[in-house]
C-alpha positions in Angstrom: 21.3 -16.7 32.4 21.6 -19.3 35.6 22.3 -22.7 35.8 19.3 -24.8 35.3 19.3 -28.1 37.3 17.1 -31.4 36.8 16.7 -33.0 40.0 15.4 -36.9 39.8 15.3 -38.7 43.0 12.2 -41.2 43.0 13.0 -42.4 39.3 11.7 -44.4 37.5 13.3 -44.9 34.5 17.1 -44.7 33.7 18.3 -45.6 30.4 20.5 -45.2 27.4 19.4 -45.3 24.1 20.7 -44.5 20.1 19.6 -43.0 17.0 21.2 -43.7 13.9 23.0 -46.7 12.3 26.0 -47.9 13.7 29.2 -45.5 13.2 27.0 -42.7 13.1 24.4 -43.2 16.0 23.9 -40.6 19.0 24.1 -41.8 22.4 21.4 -40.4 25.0 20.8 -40.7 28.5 16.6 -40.2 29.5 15.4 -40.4 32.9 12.2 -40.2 34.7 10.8 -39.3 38.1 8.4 -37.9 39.7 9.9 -34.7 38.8 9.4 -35.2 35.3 11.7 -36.3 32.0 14.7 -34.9 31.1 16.9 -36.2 28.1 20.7 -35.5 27.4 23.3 -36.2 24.8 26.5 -38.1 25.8 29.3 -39.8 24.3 29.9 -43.7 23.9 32.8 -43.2 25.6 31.4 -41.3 28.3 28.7 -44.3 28.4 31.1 -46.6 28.9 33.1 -45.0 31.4 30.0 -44.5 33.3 29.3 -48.2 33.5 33.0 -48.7 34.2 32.7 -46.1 37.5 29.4 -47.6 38.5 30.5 -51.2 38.3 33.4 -50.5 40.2 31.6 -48.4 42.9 29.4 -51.6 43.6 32.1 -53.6 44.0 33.6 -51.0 46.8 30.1 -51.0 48.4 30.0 -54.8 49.0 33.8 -54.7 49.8 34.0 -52.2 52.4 30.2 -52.9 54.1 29.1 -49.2 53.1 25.8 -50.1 51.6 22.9 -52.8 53.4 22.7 -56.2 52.3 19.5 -55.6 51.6 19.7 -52.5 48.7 23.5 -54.9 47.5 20.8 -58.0 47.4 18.4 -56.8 45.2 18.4 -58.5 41.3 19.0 -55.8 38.2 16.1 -53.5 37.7 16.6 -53.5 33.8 14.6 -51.3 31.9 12.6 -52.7 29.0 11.6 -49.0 27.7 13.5 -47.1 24.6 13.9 -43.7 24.2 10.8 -41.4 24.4 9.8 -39.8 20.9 10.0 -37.3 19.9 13.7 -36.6 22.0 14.0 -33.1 23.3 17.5 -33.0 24.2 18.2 -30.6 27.4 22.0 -30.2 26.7 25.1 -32.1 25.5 26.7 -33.6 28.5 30.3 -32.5 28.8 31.3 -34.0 32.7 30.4 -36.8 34.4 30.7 -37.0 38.0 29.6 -40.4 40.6 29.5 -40.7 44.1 27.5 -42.8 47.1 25.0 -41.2 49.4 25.4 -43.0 52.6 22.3 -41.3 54.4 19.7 -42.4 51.8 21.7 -45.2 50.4 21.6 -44.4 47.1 23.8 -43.7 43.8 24.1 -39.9 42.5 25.1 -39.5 39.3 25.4 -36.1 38.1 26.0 -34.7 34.3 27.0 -31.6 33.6 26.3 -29.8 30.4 29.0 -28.9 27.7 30.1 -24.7 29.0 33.6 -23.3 29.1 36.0 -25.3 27.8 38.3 -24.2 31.1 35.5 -26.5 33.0 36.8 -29.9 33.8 35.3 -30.4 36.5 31.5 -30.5 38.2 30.6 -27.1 39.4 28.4 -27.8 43.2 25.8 -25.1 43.8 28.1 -22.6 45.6 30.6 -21.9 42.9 27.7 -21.9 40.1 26.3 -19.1 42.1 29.9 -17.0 41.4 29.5 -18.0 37.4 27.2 -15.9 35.3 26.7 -18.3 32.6 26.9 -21.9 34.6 26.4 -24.9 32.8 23.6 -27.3 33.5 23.2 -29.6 35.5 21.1 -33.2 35.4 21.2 -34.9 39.1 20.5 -38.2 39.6 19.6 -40.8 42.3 19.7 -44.5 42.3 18.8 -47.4 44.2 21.8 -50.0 43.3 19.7 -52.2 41.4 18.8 -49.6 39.5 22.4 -49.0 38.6 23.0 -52.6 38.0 20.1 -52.7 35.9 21.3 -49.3 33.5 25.0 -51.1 33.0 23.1 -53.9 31.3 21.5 -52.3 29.3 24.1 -49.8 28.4 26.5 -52.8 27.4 24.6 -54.5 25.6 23.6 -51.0 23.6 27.2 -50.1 23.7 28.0 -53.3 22.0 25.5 -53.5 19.1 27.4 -51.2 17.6 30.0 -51.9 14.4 32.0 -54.9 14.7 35.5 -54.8 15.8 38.2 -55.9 13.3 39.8 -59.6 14.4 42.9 -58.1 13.2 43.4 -54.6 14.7 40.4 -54.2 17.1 39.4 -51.0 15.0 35.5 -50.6 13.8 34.9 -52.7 10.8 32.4 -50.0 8.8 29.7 -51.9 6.0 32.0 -50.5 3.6 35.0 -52.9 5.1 37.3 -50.7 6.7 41.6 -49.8 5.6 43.4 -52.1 8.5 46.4 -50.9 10.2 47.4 -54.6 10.0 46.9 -55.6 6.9 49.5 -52.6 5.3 46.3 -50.3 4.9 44.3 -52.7 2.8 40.6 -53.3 3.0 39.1 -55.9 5.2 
């Protein structure tokens, strides 16, 4: 079977979005374009680390004059949408790669399904072509502010999660949680 990639350049929607309670929720990344809508499964950790990358990318952008004043000047395009139902999830992203186009000035973030466990790293379209079972691929382009505009939204998604123990920093679960710091009672 070949490598199927999702290509979204003119999007229109980039979010993050959960299902379930917190401690238990699922964590999914849904864009649209004019190409269509395409939905995949991610970590929280991954989210955050995405947010983390593209916050810090921004901040190289403005630093070293790579991107125009006028795409760095733009306010947050946040999304006010949720997740599309019913959610058809494409694959379960396993790596997550970031990087600026200079030529069209935009943010490409590309996720790469979950395939051989020797893959740690984001296959381009030349080596796929060599692998008969290549994982996915979901590629996708952003104006800045519509970066800016999906790290807001993930943070505050990423943080309405389970509260963290004042104590420890772990999870606090409803059902209290045993605390490292407390000799493994409940808290």
């Amino acid at each position: 079977m070949s490598r199927i990639v999702y290509r979204h350049n003119n999007v229109s929607q980039f979010i993050v979005g959960t299902v379930g309670v917190p401690g238990e929720r699922t964590f999914f990344l849904q864009v649209k374009s004019d190409s269509g809508e395409n939905c995949v499964s991610v970590e929280k950790s991954q989210v955050m680390a995405l947010v983390l990358r593209i916050q810090e990318m921004i901040k190289e952008l403005r630093r070293n004059h790579l991107a125009s004043h006028d795409e760095l000047g733009l306010p947050p395009q946040k999304s006010t949408s949720t997740l599309t139902f019913p959610i058809e999830e494409d694959f379960r992203v396993g790596v997550i790669g970031i990087s600026w186009l200079q030529d069209e000035q935009r943010i490409l973030i590309e996720a790469q399904s979950i395939g051989d466990e020797s893959l740690v790293e984001l296959l381009d379209d030349d080596e796929a072509t060599f692998l008969e079972d290549a994982p996915d691929l979901l590629s996708i382009s952003l104006r800045i502010n519509q970066a800016r505009g999906f790290c807001e939204l993930a943070n505050a998604i990423v943080s309405a999660g389970r509260t963290q123990c004042p104590f420890c920093g772990l999870p606090i679960d409803p059902q209290g949680h045993l605390c490292p710091r407390a000799n493994g009672y409940r808290r």
